[in-house]
N, C-alpha and C positions, 0 to 999 in steps of 0.2 A: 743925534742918535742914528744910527745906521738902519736899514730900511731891510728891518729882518721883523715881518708882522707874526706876531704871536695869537694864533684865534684859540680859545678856549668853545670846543662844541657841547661838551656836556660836564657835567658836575655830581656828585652822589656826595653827600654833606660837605665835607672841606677837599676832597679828593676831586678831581680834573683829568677830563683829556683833551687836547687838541692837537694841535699845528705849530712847533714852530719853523717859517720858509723863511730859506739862503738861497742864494745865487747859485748852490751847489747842489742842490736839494732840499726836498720837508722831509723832517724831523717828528715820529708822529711820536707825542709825550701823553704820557709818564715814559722817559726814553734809558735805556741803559748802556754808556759808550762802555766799551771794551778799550781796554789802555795799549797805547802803543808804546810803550816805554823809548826804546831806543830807533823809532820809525819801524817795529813790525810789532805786530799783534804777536807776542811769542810763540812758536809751535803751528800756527797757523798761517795759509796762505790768504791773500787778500779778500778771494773770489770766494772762500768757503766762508769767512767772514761775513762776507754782503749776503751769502745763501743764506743765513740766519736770519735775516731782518732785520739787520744793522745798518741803522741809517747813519750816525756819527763815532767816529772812532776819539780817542784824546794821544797826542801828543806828550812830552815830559819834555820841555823846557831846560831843564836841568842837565839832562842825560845829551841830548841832541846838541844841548850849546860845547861841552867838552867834546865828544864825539859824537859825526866827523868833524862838527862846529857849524854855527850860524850860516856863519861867511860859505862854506864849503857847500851846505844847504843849496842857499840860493844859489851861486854860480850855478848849480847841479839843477836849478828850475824851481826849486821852493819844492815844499814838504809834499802836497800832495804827489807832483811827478816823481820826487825821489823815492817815495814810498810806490807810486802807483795805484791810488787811492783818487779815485776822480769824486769823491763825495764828502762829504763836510769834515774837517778836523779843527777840535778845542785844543788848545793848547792851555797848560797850566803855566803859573808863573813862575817856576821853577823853588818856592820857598821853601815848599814841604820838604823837598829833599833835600835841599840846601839844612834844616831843620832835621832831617830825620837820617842822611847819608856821610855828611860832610863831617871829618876828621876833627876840622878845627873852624870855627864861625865864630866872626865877629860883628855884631848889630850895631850900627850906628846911624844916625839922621840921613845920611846919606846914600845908605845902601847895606848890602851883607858882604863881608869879605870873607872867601870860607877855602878850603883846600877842596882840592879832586878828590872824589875817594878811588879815583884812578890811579894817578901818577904823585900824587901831591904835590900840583904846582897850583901856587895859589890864585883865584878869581875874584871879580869884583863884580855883584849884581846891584844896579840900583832900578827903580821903578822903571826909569826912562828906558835904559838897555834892556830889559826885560820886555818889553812894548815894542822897542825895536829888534829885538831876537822871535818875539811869536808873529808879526806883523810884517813888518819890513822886509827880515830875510827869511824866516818858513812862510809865510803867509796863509798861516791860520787864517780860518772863518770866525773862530770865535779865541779871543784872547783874553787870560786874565788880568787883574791888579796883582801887583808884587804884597804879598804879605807876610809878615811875621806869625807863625805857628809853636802855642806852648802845648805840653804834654800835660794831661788830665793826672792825677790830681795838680793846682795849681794854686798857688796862693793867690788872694784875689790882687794887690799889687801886682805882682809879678803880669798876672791875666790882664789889668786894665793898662799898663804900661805898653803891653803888645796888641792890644787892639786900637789903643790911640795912636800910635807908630803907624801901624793898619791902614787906618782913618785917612793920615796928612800921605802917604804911600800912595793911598788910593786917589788922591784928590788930583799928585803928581802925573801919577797912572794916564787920569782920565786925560790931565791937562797935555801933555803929552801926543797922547793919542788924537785929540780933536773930533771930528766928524768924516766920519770912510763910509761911503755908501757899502762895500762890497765886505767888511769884516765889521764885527761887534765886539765891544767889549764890558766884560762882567765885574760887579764887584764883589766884593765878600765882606760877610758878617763873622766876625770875632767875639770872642770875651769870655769861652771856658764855659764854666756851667753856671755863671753866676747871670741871676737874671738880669739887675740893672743895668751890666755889660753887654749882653747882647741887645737892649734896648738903645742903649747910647749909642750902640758898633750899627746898629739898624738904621737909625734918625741919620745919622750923620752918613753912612752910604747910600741911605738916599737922598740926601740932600745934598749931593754932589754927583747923584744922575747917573745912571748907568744903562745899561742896554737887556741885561739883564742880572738877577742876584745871585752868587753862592752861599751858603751855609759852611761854613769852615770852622777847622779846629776841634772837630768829633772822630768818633771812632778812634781815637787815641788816648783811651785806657778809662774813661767814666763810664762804658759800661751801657747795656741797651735800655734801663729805663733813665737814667740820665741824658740821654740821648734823645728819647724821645719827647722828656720836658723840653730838652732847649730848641727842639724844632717844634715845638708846641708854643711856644714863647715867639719864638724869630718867626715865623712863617707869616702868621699873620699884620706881622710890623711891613712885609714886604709889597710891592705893586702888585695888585690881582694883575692888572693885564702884561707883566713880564714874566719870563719864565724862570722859575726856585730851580736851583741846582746845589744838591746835598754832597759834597767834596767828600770822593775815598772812601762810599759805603756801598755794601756790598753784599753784608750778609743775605738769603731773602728777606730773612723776617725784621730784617731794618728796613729794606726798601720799603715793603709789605707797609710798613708805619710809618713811613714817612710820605709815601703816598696819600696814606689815609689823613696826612696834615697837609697836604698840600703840595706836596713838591712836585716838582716835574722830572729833574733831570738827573742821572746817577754813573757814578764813574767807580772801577774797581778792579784790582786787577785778579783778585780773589776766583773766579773761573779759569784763567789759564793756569794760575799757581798752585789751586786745586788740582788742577790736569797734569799738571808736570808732575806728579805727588801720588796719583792714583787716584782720587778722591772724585768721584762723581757726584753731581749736585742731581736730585730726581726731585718729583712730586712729592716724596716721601720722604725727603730730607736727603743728609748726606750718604754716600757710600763707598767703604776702601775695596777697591776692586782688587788690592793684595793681598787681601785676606786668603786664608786655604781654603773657607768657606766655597768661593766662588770657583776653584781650581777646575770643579766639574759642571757646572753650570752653563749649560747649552741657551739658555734665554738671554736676549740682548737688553740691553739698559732700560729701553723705551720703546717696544713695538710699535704705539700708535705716532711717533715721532716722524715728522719729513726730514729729519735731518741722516743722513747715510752712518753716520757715527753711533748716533746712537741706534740706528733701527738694524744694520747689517752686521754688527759682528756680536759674537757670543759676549760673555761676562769672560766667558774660562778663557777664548783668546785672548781677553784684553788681560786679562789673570796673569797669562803666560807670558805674552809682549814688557809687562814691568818687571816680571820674575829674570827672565831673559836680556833684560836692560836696549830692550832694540827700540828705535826713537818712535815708531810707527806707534806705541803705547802711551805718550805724552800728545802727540797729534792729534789722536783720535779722543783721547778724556777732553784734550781742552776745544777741541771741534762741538763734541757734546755737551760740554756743560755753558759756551755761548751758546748754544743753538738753547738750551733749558731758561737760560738767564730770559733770552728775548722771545721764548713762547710764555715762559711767566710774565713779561710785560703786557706782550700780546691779550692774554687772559686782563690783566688789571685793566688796559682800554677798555676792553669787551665789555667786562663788567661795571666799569663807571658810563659807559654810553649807554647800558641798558639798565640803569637805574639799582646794579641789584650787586655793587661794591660792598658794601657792609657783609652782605648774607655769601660773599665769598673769601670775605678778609678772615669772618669768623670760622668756616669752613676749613682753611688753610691753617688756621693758627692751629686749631684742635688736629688737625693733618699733621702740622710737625710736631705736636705736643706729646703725641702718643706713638713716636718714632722716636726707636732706643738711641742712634744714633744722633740726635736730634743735637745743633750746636745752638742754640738759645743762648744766649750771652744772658 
């Protein structure tokens, strides 16, 4: 196991915060990485990224192995100096997309063979190259197992076919990878929304060891209280002292509950693709800043905000900048709505280290309950 100590400081019923420390940096959890799709945070520069309180960003496996490719990566120094990023980066294992992007995909024992949705020239992922693309040549801090991902609804066949595939993927993953003091590697739980599946997918990734766990295979179309069963069911099957990472959620009021189960760590790209869109995330839920509404609106997003995005410009500029199609209006939403993502994690430590998580979980929920625009799944 790689020598990344995870300390848990305080607890308020099944909710956590602590520490998890890399070589590159501590990671203070319940943590939320902003996705680097193709090596940039979209819309965003690095350093306004870190102003946030962004301690880890996530990589795409997928994106980065087609373009500029692996090989090209490393020559170029590995992920962090090609990005510029001197602080922790996760990479994923490239399945989701593979699963949710790729033209034409094939599953076999051996691996995915799937097309570009670039060029449509065909690729070959298996456990091992995928280990050796996030490790070898980006040199991710934290790397995943190769997994197979089904879409909600799912028949349960179909669901336990691809969490056992999962399973012996993961086993390859691990066996592969061995022992790196300086990267770790995570595995993930499978099985749809059925629960004896995610118990089998649970027992058996951890009984093949990992460094720490994901939750995989949600937020693809079961919906927020199916959602919350199956991290209600999984969390608890996991190590307390590793750190739970919920794959591809993003909403708040999913984090918001899957905190309150225990998770630690959350990835989504739902902030910048917000921003690119107009869509501002606030206290208050969401907001279309292209609305005619806002056209004369002299007040900024978030006065009480340290982030410059949201505290220094009007509503009606940022109104004007998307009406006017000029980039400085995608910059600035997705500036602000990581800078909201990571004061709302901020808030969740706060309040699990002072005992009083619940009386703020219930506060927010009725907060976005009784906001019209409110996306509540």
């Amino acid at each position: 196991m790689a020598e990344f100590p995870f300390r848990i400081d305080a607890t308020d019923r099944d909710a956590r915060t602590g520490v998890l420390s890399t070589p590159r940096g501590d990671i203070a959890t319940p943590a939320f990485m902003p996705v680097g799709t193709a090596g940039t945070v979209k819309a965003m520069f690095l350093d306004d990224v870190r102003s946030t309180g962004t301690d880890i960003i996530l990589g795409n496996t997928y994106h980065l192995m087609l373009r500029p490719s692996a090989e090209r990566v490393r020559r170029l120094g590995g992920l962090h100096k090609f990005m510029g990023w001197t602080h922790p980066i996760l990479t994923d294992s490239g399945g989701f997309q593979v699963f949710s992007l790729s033209e034409l995909r094939k599953m076999k024992e051996e691996g995915v063979e799937f097309r570009s949705h670039i060029d449509g020239s065909m690729h070959f992922l298996s456990p091992e190259r995928s280990i050796e693309i996030q490790s070898d040549l980006m040199g991710s801090d934290i790397a995943m197992q190769l997994d197979e991902c089904v879409a909600n609804p799912c028949e349960h066949g179909p669901a336990a076919a691809a969490m056992r595939l999962s399973a012996r993927w993961g086993e390859r993953s691990k066996a592969y990878f061995g022992v790196r003091e300086s990267q770790a590697l995570f595995g993930i739980v499978q099985g749809s929304t059925y629960a004896d599946l995610r118990k089998e997918s649970a027992e058996r990734v951890v009984e093949t060891g990992f460094d720490g766990y994901a939750i995989g295979g949600l937020a693809v179309g079961e919906g927020h209280a199916a959602m919350c069963d199956a991290i209600s069911l999984t969390a608890p099957l996991l190590p307390r002292q590793r750190p739970r990472y919920l794959m591809g959620v993003g909403k708040p009021i999913d984090i918001l509950e899957a905190v309150a189960r225990g998770v630690d760590m959350f990835d989504c790209v739902l902030p910048t693709r917000s921003g690119r869109h107009g869509q501002a995330w606030t206290w208050d839920g969401p907001i279309n800043l292209k609305n005619a509404k806002f056209a004369e609106d002299d007040t900024p997003i978030d006065p009480q905000s340290t982030c410059p995005a949201s505290r220094d410009y009007a509503k009606a500029y940022l109104n004007h900048l998307f009406k006017a199609g000029e980039y400085l209006g995608p910059m600035l939403l997705s500036w602000h709505n990581i800078a909201f993502f990571q004061a709302m994690m901020a808030a969740m430590r706060s309040a699990i280290a002072e005992g009083r998580f619940e009386a703020w979980r219930a506060g927010m929920r009725q907060r976005w309950a009784q906001t019209s625009e409110n996306q509540l799944a």
